[in-house]
N, C-alpha and C positions, 0 to 999 in steps of 0.2 A: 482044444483050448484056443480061445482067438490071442493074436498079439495083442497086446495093448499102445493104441498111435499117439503119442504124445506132439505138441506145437509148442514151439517157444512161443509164435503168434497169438497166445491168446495171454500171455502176456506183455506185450506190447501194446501202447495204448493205442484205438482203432483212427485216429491223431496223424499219426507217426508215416513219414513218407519215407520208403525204402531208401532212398536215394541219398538222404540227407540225415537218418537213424544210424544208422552202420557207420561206424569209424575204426578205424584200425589202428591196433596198438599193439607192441609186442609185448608180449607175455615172460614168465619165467620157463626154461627149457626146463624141464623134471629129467630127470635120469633117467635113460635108455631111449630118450627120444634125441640127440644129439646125430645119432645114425640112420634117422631113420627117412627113406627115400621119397616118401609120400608128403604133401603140405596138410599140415595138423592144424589145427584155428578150435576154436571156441567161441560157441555166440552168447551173448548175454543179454536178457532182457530190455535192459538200459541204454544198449547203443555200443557197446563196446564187443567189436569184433578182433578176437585177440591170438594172436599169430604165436605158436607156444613151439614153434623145430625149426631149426635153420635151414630146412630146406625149401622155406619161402624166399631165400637168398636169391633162387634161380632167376627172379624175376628180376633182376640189376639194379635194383632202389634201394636205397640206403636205410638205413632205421628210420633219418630226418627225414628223408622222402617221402614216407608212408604213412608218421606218425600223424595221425589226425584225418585222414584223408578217408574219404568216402570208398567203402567196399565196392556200390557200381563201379565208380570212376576204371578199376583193374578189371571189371567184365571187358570182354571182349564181344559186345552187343550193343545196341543202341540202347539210349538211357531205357525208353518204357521196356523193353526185353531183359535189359537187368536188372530195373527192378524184379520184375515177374522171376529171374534167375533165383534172386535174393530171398523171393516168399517161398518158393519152391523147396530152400536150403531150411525156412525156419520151421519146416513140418518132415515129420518121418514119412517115409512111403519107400516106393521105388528109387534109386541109383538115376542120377542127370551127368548128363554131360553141357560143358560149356567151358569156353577158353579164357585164358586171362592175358590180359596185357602186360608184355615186358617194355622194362624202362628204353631198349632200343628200339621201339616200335612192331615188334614180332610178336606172334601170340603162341602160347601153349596151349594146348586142350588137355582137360582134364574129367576123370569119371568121380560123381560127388557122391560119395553116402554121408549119413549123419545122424547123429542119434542121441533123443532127449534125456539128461540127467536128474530126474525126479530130484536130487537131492538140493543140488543145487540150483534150481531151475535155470540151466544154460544148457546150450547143445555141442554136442562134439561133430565136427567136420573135419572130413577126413577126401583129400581130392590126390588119388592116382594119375600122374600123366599118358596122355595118352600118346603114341607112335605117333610118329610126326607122319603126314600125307604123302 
């Protein structure tokens, strides 16, 4: 039996510049995600890239810091590389790596998977950090 590959991307209008679609906002934390080590996000078709565990905390930015701001802008890539980061995340496939920028100027690297919610049509993201170099 084959997997079935779902994209958020094809519901996003073909319009839409990665750069300036994606905005972050935080979410409501649901129960048993308070603990948990990994940064947890949800995409939505709409533009709302929604940060759902506190452990997007790591990155030193305040709630006001983030809220509204551009998902590239926290790539740790040049803009057209994060976008391409960004399209990467809105389709199932293979596992990416790519770091993020902290509010002190250092970055994290992190391993991406992510996975389409037929119900809802939003994706879950889910980014492991990686060892530091």
């Amino acid at each position: 039996m084959h997997a079935r590959r779902h994209s958020l991307s094809r519901y996003i209008p073909s319009s839409a510049d990665p750069f300036t679609h994606f905005k972050i906002a935080r979410g409501e934390v649901q129960s048993g995600f308070e603990s948990l080590p990994c940064l947890l996000a949800r995409a939505w078709a709409d533009g709302t890239f929604e940060m759902v565990n506190p452990a997007w905390d790591r990155l030193g930015y305040s709630n006001e810091e983030l809220a509204g701001r551009s998902v590239c802008e926290l790539i740790a890539l040049e803009p057209d590389a994060a976008c391409a980061a960004v399209r990467s995340l809105l389709s199932e496939g293979g596992s990416v790596e790519f770091g993020l920028l902290c509010k002190d100027g250092s970055e994290h690297g992190f391993h991406w998977n992510r996975q389409f919610h037929d119900f809802s049509t939003s994706m879950f993201i889910i980014g492991d950090g990686l060892p530091a170099a």
